[in-house]
C-alpha positions in Angstrom: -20.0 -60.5 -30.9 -19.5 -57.1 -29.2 -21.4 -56.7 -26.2 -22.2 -52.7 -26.7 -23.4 -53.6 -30.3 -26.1 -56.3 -28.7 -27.7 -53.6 -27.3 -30.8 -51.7 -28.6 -30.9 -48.3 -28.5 -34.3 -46.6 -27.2 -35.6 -44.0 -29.3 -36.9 -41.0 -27.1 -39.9 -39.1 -27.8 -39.0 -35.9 -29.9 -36.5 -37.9 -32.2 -36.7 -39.2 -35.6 -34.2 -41.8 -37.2 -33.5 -42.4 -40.6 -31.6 -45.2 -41.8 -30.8 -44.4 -46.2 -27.6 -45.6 -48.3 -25.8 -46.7 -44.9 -25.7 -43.1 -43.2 -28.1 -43.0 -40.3 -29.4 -39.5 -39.4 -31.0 -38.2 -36.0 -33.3 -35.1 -36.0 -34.2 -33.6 -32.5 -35.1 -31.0 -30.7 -31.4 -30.0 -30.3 -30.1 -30.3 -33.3 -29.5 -32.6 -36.6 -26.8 -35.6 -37.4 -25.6 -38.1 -39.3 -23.2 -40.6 -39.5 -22.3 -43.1 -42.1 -22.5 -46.4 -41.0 -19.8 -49.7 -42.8 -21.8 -52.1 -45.1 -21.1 -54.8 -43.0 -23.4 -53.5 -39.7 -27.1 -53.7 -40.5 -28.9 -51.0 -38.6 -32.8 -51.8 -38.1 -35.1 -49.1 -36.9 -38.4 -51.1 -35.1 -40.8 -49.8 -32.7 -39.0 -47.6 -31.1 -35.6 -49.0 -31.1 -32.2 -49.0 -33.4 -30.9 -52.5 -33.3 -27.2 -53.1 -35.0 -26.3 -56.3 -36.6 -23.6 -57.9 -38.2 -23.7 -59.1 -41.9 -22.1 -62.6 -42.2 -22.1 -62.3 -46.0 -19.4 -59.1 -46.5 -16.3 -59.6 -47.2 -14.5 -57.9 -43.8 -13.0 -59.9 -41.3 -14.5 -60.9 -38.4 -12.7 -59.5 -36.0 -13.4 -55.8 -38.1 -16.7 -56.4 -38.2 -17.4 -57.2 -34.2 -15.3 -53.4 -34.1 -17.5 -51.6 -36.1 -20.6 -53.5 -34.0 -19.6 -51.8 -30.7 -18.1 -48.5 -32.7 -21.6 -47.8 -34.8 -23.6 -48.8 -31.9 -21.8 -45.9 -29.6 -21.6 -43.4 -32.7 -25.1 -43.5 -33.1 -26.4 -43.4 -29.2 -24.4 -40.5 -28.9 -26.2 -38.5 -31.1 -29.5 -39.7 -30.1 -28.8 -38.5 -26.5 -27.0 -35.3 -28.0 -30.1 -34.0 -30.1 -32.6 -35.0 -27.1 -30.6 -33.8 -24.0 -27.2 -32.5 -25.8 -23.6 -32.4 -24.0 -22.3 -29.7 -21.8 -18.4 -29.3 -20.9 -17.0 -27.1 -18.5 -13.6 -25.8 -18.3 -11.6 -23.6 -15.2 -8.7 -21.5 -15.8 -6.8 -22.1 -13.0 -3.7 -19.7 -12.9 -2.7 -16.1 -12.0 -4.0 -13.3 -14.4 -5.4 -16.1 -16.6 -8.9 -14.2 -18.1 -11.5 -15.6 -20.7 -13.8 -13.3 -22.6 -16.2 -14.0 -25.7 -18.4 -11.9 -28.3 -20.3 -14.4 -29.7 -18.6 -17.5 -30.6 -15.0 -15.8 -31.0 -12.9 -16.5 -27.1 -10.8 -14.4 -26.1 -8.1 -16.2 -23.9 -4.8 -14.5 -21.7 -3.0 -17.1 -20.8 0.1 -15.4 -19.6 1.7 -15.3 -23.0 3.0 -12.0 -24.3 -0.4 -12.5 -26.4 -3.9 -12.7 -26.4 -5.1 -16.4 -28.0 -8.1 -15.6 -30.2 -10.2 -18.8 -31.1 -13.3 -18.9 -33.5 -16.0 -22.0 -32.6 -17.8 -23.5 -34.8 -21.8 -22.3 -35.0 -23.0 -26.0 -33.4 -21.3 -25.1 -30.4 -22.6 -22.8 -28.2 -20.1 -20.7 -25.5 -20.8 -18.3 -22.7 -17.5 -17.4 -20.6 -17.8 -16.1 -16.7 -15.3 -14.4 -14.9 -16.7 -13.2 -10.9 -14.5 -11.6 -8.0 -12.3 -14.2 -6.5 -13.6 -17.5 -8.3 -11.3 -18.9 -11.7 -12.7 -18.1 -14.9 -14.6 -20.4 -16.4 -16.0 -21.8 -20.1 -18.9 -23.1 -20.5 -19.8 -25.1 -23.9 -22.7 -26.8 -25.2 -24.5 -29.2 -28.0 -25.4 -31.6 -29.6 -22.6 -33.4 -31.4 -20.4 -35.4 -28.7 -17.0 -35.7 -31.3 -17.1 -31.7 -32.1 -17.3 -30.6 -28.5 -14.4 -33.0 -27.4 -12.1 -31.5 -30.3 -12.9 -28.3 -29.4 -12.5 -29.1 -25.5 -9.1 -30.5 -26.7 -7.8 -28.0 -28.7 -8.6 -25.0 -25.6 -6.9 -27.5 -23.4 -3.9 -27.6 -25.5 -3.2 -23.8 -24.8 -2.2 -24.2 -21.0 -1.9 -27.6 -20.0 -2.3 -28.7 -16.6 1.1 -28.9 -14.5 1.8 -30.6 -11.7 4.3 -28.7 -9.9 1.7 -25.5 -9.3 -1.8 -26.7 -10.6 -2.2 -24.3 -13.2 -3.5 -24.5 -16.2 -6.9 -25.5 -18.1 -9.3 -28.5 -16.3 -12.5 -29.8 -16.8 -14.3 -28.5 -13.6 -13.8 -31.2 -10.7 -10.9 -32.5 -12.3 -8.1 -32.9 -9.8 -4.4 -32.8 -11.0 -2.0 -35.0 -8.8 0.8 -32.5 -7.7 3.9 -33.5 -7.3 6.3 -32.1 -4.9 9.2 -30.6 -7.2 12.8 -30.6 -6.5 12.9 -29.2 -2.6 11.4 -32.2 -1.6 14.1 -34.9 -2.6 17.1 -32.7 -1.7 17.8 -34.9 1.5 
């Protein structure tokens, strides 16, 4: 039995679950979700809990069912926590004439491509972009949904990876990137 499935999930005040035709959905102050759940978990909603439970009598192997235990469990207290607190990513542009702007939630990236990079977000996600004297722009991104954030995270990410030679590129703020010392350095 998967360890992460065994445990209960505590409803905070402010949130509703429903549990219908195996899709659970989360209302709270932050936003709305659902997720379908596999026929062979069993959700329970009790006082003030969401407990997860495998069904013995489906037809999926064992070994798929103890997956989807731990998987649904996870799925489901993300958007709990997401609609009552919500997720927040920040991302530096670290890089020489690298600049970030946004009207709404269209960005506006230069990246040092002959281009500008133009990206449109979806309306769940909400963007404000800051750019002061002397400090690396930066992107900040919030709500509620945990999986849409991380795409989106990924996807601005994948326009200027982080190098190791110079440490340019697009982090997570506090990330650090290893550098590595080029070819100078083993020319001995």
């Amino acid at each position: 039995m998967s360890r992460i499935g065994k445990l209960p999930i505590v409803i905070p005040s402010g949130v509703t679950v429903n549990y219908t035709d195996n899709v659970v959905s989360v209302k709270g102050p932050k936003g709305e979700l659902s997720q379908k759940v596999d026929p062979s978990i069993i959700v329970k909603i009790e006082d003030g809990h969401i407990v997860f439970e495998i069904d013995e009598n489906s037809p999926v192997n064992y070994k798929q069912k103890q997956a989807f235990h731990g998987l649904y469990r996870s799925l489901v207290n993300n958007m709990v926590v997401g609609v009552s607190e919500g997720y927040k990513k920040v991302l530096e542009l670290v890089g020489v004439g690298y600049r970030v702007s946004n009207q709404g939630n269209l960005i506006e990236f230069s990246l040092g491509y002959t281009h500008p990079i133009f990206i449109q977000l979806p309306n769940e996600i909400k963007v404000e972009t800051k750019s002061e004297r002397n400090q690396n722009p930066i992107v900040i991104l919030e709500s509620c949904d945990k999986q849409l954030i991380g795409l989106v995270c990924a996807k601005i990410r994948s326009f200027r990876k982080p190098e190791p030679y110079k440490g340019k590129g697009i982090l997570f703020q506090g990330e650090v990137i290893r550098r590595k010392s080029g070819k100078s350095a083993s020319a001995k």
